[in-house]
Structure formats: structure tokens, C-alpha cells
C-alpha positions in Angstrom: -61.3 -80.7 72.5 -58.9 -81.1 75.1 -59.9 -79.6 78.6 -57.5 -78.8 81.5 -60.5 -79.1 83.5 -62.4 -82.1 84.5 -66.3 -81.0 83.6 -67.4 -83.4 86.5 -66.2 -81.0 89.1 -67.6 -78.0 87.6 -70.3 -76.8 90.1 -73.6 -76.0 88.2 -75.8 -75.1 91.0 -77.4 -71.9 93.1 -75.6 -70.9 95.6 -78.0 -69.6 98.5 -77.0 -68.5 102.1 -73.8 -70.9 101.8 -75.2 -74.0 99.7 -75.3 -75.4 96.6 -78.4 -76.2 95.4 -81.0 -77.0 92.8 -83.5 -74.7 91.1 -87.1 -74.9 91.6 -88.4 -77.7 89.5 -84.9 -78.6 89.0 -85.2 -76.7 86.1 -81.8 -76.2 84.1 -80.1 -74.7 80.6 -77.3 -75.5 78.4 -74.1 -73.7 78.4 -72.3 -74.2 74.9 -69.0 -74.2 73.8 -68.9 -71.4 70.8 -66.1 -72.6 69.2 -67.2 -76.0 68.6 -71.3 -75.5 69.5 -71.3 -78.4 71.9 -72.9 -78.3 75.1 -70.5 -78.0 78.2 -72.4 -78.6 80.8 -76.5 -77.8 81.9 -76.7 -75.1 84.9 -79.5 -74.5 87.0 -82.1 -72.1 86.1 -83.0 -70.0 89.0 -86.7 -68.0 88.8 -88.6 -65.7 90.9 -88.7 -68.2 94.4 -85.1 -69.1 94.2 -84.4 -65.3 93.7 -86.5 -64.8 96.9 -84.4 -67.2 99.0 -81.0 -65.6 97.9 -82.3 -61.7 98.7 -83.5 -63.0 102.0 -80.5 -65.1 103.1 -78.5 -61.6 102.0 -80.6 -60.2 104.5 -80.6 -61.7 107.4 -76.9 -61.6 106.7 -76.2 -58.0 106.3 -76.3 -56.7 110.1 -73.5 -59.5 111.6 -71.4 -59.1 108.5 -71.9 -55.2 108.2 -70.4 -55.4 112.0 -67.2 -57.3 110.4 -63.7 -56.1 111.1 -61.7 -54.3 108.0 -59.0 -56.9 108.6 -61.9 -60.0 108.4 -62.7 -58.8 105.2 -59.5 -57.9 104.1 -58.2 -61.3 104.9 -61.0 -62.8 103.1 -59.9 -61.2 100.0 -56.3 -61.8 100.1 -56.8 -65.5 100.3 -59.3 -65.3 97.7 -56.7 -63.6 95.2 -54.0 -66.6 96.2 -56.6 -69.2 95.7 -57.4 -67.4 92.2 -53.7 -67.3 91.0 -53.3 -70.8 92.4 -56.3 -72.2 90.0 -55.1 -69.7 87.0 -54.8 -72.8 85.0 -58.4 -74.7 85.7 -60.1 -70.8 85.7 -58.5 -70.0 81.9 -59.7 -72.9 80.6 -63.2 -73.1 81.9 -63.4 -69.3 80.5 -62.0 -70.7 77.1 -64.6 -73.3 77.2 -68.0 -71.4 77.7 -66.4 -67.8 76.5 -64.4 -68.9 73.4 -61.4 -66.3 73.8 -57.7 -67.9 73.6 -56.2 -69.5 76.6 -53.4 -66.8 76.8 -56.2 -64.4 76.7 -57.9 -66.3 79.5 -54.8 -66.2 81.4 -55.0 -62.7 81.2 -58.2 -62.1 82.6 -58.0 -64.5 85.4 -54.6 -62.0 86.6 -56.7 -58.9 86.4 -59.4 -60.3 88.1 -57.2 -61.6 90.9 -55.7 -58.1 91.1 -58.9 -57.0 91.9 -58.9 -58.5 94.7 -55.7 -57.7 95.8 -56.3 -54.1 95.2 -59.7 -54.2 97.4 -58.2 -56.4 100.2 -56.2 -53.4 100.7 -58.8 -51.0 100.3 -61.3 -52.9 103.2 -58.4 -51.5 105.4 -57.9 -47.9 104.5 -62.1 -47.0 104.7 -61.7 -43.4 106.6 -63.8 -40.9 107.8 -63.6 -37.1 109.0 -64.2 -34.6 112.0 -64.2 -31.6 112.3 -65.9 -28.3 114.8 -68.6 -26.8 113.9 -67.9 -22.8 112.7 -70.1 -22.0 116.3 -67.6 -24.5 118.1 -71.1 -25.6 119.9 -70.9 -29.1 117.9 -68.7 -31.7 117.1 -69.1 -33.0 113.7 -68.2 -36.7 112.8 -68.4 -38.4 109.5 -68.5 -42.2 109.4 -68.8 -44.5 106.8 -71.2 -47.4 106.7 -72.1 -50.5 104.0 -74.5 -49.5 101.9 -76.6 -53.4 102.6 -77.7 -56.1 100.4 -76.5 -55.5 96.7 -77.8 -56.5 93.5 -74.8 -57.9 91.0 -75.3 -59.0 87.6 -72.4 -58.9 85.2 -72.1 -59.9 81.3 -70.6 -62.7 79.4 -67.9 -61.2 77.9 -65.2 -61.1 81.1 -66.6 -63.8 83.5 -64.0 -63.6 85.8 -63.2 -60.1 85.9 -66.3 -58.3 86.0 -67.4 -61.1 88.8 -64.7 -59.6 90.6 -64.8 -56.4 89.9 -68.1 -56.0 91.9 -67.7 -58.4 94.7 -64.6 -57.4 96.0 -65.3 -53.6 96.4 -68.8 -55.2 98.3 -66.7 -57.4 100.4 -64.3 -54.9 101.0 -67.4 -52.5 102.1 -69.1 -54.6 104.3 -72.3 -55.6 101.8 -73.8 -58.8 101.4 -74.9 -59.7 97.8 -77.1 -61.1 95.7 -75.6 -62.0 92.1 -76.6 -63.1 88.8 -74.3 -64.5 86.3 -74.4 -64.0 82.4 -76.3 -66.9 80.7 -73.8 -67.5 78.3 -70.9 -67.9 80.9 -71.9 -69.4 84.4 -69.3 -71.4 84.9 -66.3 -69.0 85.2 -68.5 -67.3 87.6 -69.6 -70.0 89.7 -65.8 -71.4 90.2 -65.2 -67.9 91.3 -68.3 -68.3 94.0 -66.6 -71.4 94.9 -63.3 -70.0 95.9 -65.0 -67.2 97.6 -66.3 -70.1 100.0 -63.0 -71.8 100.0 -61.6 -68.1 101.4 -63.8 -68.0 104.1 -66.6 -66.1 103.0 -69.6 -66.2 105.7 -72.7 -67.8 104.7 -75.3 -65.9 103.1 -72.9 -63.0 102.2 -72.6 -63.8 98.7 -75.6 -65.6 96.9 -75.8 -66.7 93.3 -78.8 -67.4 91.0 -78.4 -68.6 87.2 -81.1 -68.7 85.1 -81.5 -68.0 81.3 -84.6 -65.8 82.1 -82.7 -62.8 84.0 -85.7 -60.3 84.0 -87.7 -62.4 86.8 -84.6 -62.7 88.9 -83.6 -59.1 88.9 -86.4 -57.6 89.3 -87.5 -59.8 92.1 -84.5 -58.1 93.6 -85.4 -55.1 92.7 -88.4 -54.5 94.2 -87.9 -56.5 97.3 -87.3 -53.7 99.4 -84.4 -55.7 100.6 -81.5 -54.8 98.5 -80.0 -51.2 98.7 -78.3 -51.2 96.0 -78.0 -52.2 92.2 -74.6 -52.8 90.0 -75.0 -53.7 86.6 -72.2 -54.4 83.5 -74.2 -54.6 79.7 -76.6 -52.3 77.4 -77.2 -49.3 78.1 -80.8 -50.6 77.0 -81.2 -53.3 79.7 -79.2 -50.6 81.8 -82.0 -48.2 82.1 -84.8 -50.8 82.3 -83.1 -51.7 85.7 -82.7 -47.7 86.5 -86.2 -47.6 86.4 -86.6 -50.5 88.7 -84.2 -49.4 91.2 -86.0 -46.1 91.2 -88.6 -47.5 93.0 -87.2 -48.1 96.1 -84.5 -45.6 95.6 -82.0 -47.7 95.4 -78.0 -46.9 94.5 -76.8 -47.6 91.1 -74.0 -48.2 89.6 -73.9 -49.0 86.0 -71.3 -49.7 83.3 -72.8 -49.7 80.2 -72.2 -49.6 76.6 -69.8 -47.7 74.3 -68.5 -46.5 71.1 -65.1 -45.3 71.4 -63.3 -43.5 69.1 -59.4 -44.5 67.9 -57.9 -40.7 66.7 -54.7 -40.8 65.0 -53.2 -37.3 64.5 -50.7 -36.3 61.6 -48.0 -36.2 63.7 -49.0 -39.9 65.5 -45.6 -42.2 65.6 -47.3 -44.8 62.7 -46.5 -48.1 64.3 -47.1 -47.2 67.8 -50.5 -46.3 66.7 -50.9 -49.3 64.8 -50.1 -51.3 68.4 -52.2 -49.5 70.2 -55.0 -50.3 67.7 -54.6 -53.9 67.7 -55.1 -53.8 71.7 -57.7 -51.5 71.6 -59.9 -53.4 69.4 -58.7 -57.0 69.2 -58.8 -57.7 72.9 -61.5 -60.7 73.5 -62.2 -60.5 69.6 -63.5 -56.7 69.8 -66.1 -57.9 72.5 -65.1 -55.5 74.9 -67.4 -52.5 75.8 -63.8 -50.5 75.5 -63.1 -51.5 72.0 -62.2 -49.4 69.9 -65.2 -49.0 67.2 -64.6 -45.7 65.1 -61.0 -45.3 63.6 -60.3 -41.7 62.4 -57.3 -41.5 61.2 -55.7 -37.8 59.8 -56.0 -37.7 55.6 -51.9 -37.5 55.8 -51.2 -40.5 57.3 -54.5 -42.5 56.3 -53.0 -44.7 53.9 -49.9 -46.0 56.0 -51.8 -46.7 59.0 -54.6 -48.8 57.5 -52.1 -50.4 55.2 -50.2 -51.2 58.1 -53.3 -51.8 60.1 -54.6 -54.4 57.9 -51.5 -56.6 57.5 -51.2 -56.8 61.2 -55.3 -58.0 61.7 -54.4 -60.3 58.4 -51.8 -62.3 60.0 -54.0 -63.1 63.2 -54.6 -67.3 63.3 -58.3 -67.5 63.9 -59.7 -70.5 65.8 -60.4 -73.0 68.9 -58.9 -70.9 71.7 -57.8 -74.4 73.6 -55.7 -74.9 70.2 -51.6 -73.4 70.4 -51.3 -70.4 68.7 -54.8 -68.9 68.5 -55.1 -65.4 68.6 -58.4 -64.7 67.4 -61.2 -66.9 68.8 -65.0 -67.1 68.0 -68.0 -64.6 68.7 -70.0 -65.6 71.5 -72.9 -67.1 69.5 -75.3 -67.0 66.5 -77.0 -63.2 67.2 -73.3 -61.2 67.8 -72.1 -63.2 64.4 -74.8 -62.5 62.4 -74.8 -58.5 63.6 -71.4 -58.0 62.7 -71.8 -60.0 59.5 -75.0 -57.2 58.9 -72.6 -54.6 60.0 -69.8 -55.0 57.2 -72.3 -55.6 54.9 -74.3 -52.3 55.5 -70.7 -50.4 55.1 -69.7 -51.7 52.1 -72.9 -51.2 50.4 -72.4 -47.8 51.6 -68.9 -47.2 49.8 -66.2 -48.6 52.4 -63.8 -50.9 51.0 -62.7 -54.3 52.9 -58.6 -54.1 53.3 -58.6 -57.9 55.2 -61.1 -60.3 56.2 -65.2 -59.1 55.6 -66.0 -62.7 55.9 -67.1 -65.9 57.9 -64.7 -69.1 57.3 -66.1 -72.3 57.3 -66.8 -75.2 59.8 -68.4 -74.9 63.2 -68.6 -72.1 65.6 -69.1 -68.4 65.5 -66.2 -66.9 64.0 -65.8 -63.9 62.0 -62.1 -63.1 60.5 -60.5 -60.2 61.8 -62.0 -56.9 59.4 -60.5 -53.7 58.6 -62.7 -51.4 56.3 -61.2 -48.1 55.0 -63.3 -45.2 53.4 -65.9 -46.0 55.8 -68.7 -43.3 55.6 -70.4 -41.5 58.7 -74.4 -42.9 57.7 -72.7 -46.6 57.8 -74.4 -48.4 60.6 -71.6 -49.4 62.2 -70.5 -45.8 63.2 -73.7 -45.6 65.3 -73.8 -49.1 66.8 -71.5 -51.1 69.3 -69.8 -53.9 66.9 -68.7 -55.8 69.6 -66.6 -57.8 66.8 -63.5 -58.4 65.3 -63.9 -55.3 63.0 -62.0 -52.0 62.6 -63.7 -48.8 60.7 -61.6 -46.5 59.5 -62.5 -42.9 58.2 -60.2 -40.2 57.6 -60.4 -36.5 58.4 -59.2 -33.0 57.8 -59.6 -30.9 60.5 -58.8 -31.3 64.9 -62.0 -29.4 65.2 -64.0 -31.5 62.7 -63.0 -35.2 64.2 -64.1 -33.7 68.0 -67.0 -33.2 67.1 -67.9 -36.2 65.3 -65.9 -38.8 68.1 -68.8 -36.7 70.4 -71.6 -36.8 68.5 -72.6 -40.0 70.0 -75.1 -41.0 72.9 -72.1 -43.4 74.5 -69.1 -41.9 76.3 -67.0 -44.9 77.9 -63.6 -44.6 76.4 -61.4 -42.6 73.5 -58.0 -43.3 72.1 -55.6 -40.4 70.7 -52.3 -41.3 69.0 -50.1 -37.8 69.2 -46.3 -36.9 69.4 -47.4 -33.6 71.3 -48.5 -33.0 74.6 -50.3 -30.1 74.0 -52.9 -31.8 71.5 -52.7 -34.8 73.9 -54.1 -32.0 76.8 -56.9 -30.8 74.4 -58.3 -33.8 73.4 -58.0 -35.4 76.9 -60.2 -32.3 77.8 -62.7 -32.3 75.1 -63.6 -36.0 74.5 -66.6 -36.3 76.2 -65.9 -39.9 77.5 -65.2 -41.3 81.5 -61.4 -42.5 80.4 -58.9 -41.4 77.6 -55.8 -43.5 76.7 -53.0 -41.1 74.9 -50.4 -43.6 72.6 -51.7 -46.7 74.4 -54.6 -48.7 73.5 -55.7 -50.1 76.6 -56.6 -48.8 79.8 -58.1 -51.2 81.9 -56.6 -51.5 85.3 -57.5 -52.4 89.0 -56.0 -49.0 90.6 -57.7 -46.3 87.9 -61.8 -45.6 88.1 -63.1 -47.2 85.4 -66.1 -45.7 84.0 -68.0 -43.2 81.7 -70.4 -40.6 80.9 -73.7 -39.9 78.9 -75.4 -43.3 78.6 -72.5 -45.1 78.7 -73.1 -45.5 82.8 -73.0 -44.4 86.1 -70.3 -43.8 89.0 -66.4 -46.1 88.7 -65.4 -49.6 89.2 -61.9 -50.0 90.6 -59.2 -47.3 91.9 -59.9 -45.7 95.2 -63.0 -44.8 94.5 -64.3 -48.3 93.3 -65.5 -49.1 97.3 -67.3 -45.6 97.7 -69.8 -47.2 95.4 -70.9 -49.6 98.7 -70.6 -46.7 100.9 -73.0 -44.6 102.8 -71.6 -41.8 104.7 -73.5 -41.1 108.5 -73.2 -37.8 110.1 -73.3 -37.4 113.7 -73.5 -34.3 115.8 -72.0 -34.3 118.8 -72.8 -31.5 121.5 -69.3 -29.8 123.0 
């Protein structure tokens, strides 16, 4: 495999209170390439002391850096963005490396996250407030805004650089000092990121990083420190309320994004090919290992047949392989386990009377690819319809009635994201209304972006990541009366 990246300059160490350093015990795991199974590189694994030192050094960090000037930390970011888009190249592949997805893909990622950045460099400045007299005029009433304090990060494996980002920035923007904690699977993207952080100027002890491949000791260390204020968490909503529970305990704010099972609606009257765009960005982005992905096609009985006809061609002509390679559009899963569940998935549906249109299988040779699927005729009991592929596979089921498909999109514990493909505005306005879901895209298939709230509802998570309300997440709001 050819690497734009020299592997020997890839930092695999914790990074504690502004230096790299090695676990206790010196203890370390292996990051593998899923395309090829080969090991990349061995990475620290951090336990319970070294997630002591990091919450500490956040500590004793908070009150000078809290204190911090909007401009300091607006600064900060900006060069931190630059220094991203200057390393786009060395970032994408590192990604491609540990994650799998294609280099374009990569590429793609690494300029969201930078815009992330960006976007919060220019929220740091713009943190308001509000006065106002009391209704007596006896009192005058100010409202201030203050950093919430040391908070608790941990993001998946799925967008190493972007969901990195997409937390620290808001918290640098805020004022907060951090503790983070990298997926397993992808380190590395994450730990170049750390590294540029320090390049941009970021104060000791503000941002500290702990890897380890046993994240329950780590976090909860955290959590119950009595340290950190605050807890923000990207993954299942299973592991998502295991560290609700934690955080409880000292009543810590939470923010978490968790998992989802969005539905893709086509309408009778839905332009065809605009849908069938829409449905190849909405579930093939990072190989339908995307909490957003679309998982449940329904698709009106009128127009069933032309859009998974259509549908099916399209995911057919995808080139499958090592994303490094020219041309790849489809790269592997992550590893062994998400393979062998989407592999259990298909299997479950057609045994259950779906029919496979394209792909429904692995191809051969190394790595943890699964050819892009579309199944048609897909019934409601099929497994799939209740679980979060996370995989290169589209279920399609038709329906009858508007009424009927609302109410089957909502019967579902998730609520992230929904898709509705519709010529008029008026339908567009009632299903916008009635999905029960944090975000809706009408005749577009992704919505993703570093200015708009990204979130959901039910158990799909807590409060919004990006937008103008993505920094209110690391900020407490003081009242002070003031006697006239």
C-alpha cells in the first residue's frame, strides 16, 4: 500500500497537560488497516492513572484559560483550521489508513472538519449576554455567560476528524478545558488533530488525550472525578445512556449524539432521479457507516419499481476496494463484527421474503468489505428495519398510504434524521412537521453542515453540535442582581 504519510512521524502517545507521553506500563494496542488487515501502528493504552493525570492537568487549567480573551481563543481556532487545510493531504490519508473510506472521501471530511473550526473561531467572538430592569425598577438584572469547566469528549470511529472537531472547537471556543478519548479503531486521525491543536497555540493542559482499547475505565474515571462539568459523547445509544447514568452522579451536563434509523420517503409525485441522488448520498456516504444513513427506504407503490430499478444500477456500478487505490468509491467496513452484522442482516431479510436487486454478498481477498446491497420487498419483521445497519445496504419497502408510511418512519425508538423526496411544498411542510426526528432533508440526501444544529430526538441523543447553538452546549448562564 502506498502511504502519503510517513508512519514514523505519526504520534502514538497520551497527550497530558501539553506532553506526549507513554501509558502506564507502557502498555499499548494495535491500530489495523481494514482494508488490507495489517497493523499500522501500536498506540498507547491509557487506564484509570493516566485518566487521572489528564482530568487533573484539565483542572488546574480551567480557571487561567476560562479567564481567556474571545479573540485568544478565536485566534487559536483560526490557525488551527489553516494548519488543517494545509495538512489535508497527510490528514486524508492517515484517515484512509486506520478508517478504510476512499481518499476523496477523506478529503472530504478533513474540509468539514476544518470548517468547524472556522465556524467556531467566529462563534468564540460573538458569546453575548442580556440586561434588562427589573418590572419594580429596584434591580438591575444582568445575564452573563460563563464556560461550563473541564469536559469529558469521546467520539467514534467512523469520522475521526470531524467529530474530533466538532466537540473541541465549540469547547475552545467556550472557554472549557477538556479531557478526550479517541475511538479505538481510529487514534491516529485524532491524535494529528491534537497535534495541530498544539502547533495553533493551544495552552498546556487545555486539551488532554487518553487512548486506550478499554474506554469504560477511562471514562468513568472522568466521570466520577468530581472534576469534569460536563460530558459529550458520539456512538450507541446503549453506551450513550451507560455514561448518562454516570454523569448523573455528579450532575454533570450532557450532550449526546447517538444512534439512528432514518427513514428515505419517496412520494408519488418525487422527481425519480433526484431521489435516486439523494439516496446514494444519503446512504453511501463512508459505506453507510454514518449514524445519518439512510436505513429504511419507503418508496410510494407507483413509483416502486423505477426507483429501485434505478436505485440498484447506480449502487451496482460502485468500484469496491482499497480506498488509497484511484477510483474507489466504496471501501471496506471497519472490521470483522460490523461485517459479519450486516452479512446477518441481509441474510435475516431475505429469509424473510426481500429479494436482492445488486450485491447481498462479501467478495473475496482481505479486508472487511461488503458490496454495495439494495433489497426490494423488504418486510416490516426483517431485522434490519429495527437495527442500525451501519453498511453498505439499502431496504426498500413500498407503501400505499401518506398516513400509513408516518407512522411506520415513527415507530422507532431513534429520531436523528429523515429524508422526503416531494415535488410539493405542501407535503414537504407536513412531513417536515410530523417526522419525529432532530433534522429533515427535503430532495437532498445529506444534511450535515457546520452552520445548522445537528442533532435529534427520542434516544437518538441530547442537545446540537454545530450552528449557533453548538457553543451553548459549554455554556453556563450567571445571573446577577444589581441594586438601582
Amino acid at each position: 500500500m502506498s502511504l502519503s504519510f510517513d508512519p514514523t512521524t505519526l504520534h502514538t502517545d497520551l497527550f497530558i497537560d501539553g506532553e506526549w507521553r507513554k501509558a502506564t506500563g507502557e502498555a499499548t494496542f494495535a491500530v489495523e488497516n481494514p482494508a488490507t488487515n495489517e497493523v499500522i501502528a501500536h498506540v498507547a493504552d491509557g487506564g484509570p492513572e493516566d485518566a487521572a493525570l489528564a482530568i487533573q492537568a484539565a483542572g488546574r487549567a480551567q480557571a487561567e484559560w476560562g479567564k481567556s480573551t474571545p479573540r485568544e481563543r478565536a485566534d487559536i481556532l483560526r490557525r488551527a483550521f489553516e494548519l488543517v487545510i494545509a495538512n489535508t493531504d497527510r490528514l486524508a490519508a492517515i484517515m484512509t489508513a486506520e478508517m478504510g473510506k476512499p481518499l476523496a472521501e477523506a478529503k472530504g471530511e478533513v474540509a468539514y472538519g476544518a470548517e468547524m473550526l472556522r465556524w467556531f473561531s467566529e462563534e468564540a467572538v460573538r458569546i453575548g449576554g442580556d440586561s434588562t430592569t427589573s418590572v419594580d425598577g429596584n434591580t438591575r438584572i444582568l445575564i452573563t455567560k460563563e464556560p461550563v469547566g473541564p469536559s469529558v469528549l469521546v467520539t467514534p470511529w467512523n469520522f475521526p476528524l470531524a467529530m474530533g472537531a466538532r466537540k473541541i472547537a465549540p469547547a475552545v471556543a467556550a472557554g472549557c478545558t477538556m479531557v478526550f478519548k479517541p475511538a479505538e479503531l481510529t487514534p491516529l486521525t485524532s491524535l494529528a488533530l491534537v497535534e495541530i491543536f498544539k502547533q495553533a497555540g493551544l495552552p498546556d493542559g487545555v486539551l488532554n488525550v487518553v487512548t486506550t482499547a478499554s474506554a469504560a475505565p477511562v471514562v468513568e474515571n472522568w466521570t466520577s472525578s468530581g472534576i469534569a462539568r460536563k460530558i459529550s459523547f458520539t456512538g450507541s445509544t446503549g453506551v450513550g445512556k451507560i455514561l448518562l447514568r454516570q454523569a448523573a452522579e455528579n450532575v454533570m451536563r450532557s450532550s449526546m449524539e447517538l444512534g439512528g434509523n432514518a427513514p428515505f420517503i419517496v412520494l408519488a409525485d418525487a422527481d425519480i432521479e433526484k431521489a435516486v441522488d439523494g439516496a446514494m448520498k444519503a446512504k453511501m456516504r463512508n459505506m453507510g457507516e454514518a449514524c445519518t444513513a439512510a436505513n429504511r427506504f419507503f418508496v410510494h407503490r407507483s413509483v416502486v419499481q423505477e426507483f429501485s430499478e434505478k436505485f440498484a444500477k447506480k449502487m451496482s456500478e460502485l468500484q469496491v476496494g482499497n480506498g488509497t487505490l484511484e477510483g474507489t468509491e466504496v471501501g471496506p467496513l471497519i472490521e470483522q463484527k460490523g461485517l459479519d452484522k450486516v452479512e446477518n442482516l441481509v441474510a435475516d431479510a431475505v429469509n424473510k421474503g426481500a429479494r436482492v436487486l445488486t450485491g447481498g454478498s462479501r467478495p473475496e481477498g482481505p479486508g472487511y468489505f461488503y458490496t454495495p446491497t439494495v433489497l426490494t420487498d423488504v418486510p416490516l419483521n426483517a431485522d434490519l428495519m429495527s437495527t442500525e445497519i451501519f453498511g453498505p445496504v439499502a431496504a426498500i419497502t413500498p407503501f400505499d398510504s401518506e398516513d400509513d408510511v408516518l407512522r411506520v418512519a415513527n415507530d422507532t425508538e431513534w429520531g436523528l434524521v429523515g429524508y422526503v423526496f416531494t415535488e410539493s411544498t405542501n407535503k414537504a411542510l407536513r412531513f417536515s412537521a410530523e417526522l419525529e426526528v432532530g433534522m429533515v432533508g427535503i430532495n437532498t440526501g445529506l444534511v450535515s453542515n457546520p452552520i445548522a444544529p445537528f442533532g435529534g430526538v427520542k434516544q437518538s441523543g441530547l442537545g446540537r453540535e454545530g450552528g449557533k447553538i453548538g457553543i451553548e452546549e459549554f455554556l453556563e448562564y450567571k445571573y446577577t442582581a444589581i441594586a438601582i
